[in-house]
N, C-alpha and C positions, 0 to 999 in steps of 0.2 A: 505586539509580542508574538514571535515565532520560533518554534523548537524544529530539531530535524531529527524526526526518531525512527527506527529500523521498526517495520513492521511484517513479519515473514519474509526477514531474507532485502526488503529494497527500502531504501531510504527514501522519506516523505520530510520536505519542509510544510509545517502546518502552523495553519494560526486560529485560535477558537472561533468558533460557529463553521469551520470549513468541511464540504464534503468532497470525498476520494475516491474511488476504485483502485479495492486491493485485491490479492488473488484470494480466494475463496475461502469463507473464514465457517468452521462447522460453529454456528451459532445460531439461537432462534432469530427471530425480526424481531425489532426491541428491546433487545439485551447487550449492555453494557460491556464491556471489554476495559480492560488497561494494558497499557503497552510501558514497560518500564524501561524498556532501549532508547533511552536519551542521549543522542551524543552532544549536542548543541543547544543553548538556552540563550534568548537571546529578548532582553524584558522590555528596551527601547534605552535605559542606561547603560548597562552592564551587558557584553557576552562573556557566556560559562562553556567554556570547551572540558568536553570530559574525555579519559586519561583510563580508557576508553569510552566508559558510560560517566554522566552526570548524578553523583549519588540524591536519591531522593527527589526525583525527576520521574513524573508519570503522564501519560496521555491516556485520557479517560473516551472511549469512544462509545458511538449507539450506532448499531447495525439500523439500518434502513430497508435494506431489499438484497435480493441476489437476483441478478443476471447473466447474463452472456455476450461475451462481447462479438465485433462484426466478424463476420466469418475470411480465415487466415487459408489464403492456398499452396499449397508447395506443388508447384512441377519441375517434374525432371525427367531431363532427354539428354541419348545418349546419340549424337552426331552419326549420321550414314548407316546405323544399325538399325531402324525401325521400331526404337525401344523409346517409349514416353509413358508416366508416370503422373495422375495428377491425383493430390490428397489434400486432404483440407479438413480442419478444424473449428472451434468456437470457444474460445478460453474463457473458462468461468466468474464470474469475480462477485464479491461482494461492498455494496454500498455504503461508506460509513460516515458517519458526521461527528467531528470532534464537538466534544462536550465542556470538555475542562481540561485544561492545563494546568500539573500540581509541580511546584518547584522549589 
């Protein structure tokens, strides 16, 4: 059994006991979440396509950990002018483990 539900903005196909990196959830470590953005249920007999969400369709998750992920560089130059630019980042994310699937 796997659902595809929106979790801040990006779509996740998941299936119970799976873990994910999403973008940065303000929650303690060990505390439960649900996510009621179902758009896709899919049990191994039946798929449920929702019109746009699946009524009564949840994904129950447990925060794991927050990290950071590998660090992202942007450089930029500008040809025959002596002009270069290099920046760089680490996008935050949080570790989640699906718990339960309610459908």
């Amino acid at each position: 059994m796997y659902v595809i539900v929106d979790i801040q903005g990006q779509q996740f196909k998941v299936s119970q006991g799976q873990k994910l990196f999403v973008h940065r959830i303000n929650a303690e470590l060990g505390s439960e979440l649900e996510f009621e953005k179902v758009m896709l249920v899919d049990d191994g007999e039946k798929v449920t396509v929702g019109a746009p969400l699946v009524d009564g369709a949840k994904v129950v998750v447990e925060v794991l950990s927050h990290v950071k992920g590998d660090k992202v560089l942007v450089f930029k130059k500008k040809r025959r002018k002596g002009h270069q630019k290099l920046n760089g980042h680490r996008q935050q994310f949080s570790e989640v483990q699906v718990k339960e699937i309610v459908h």
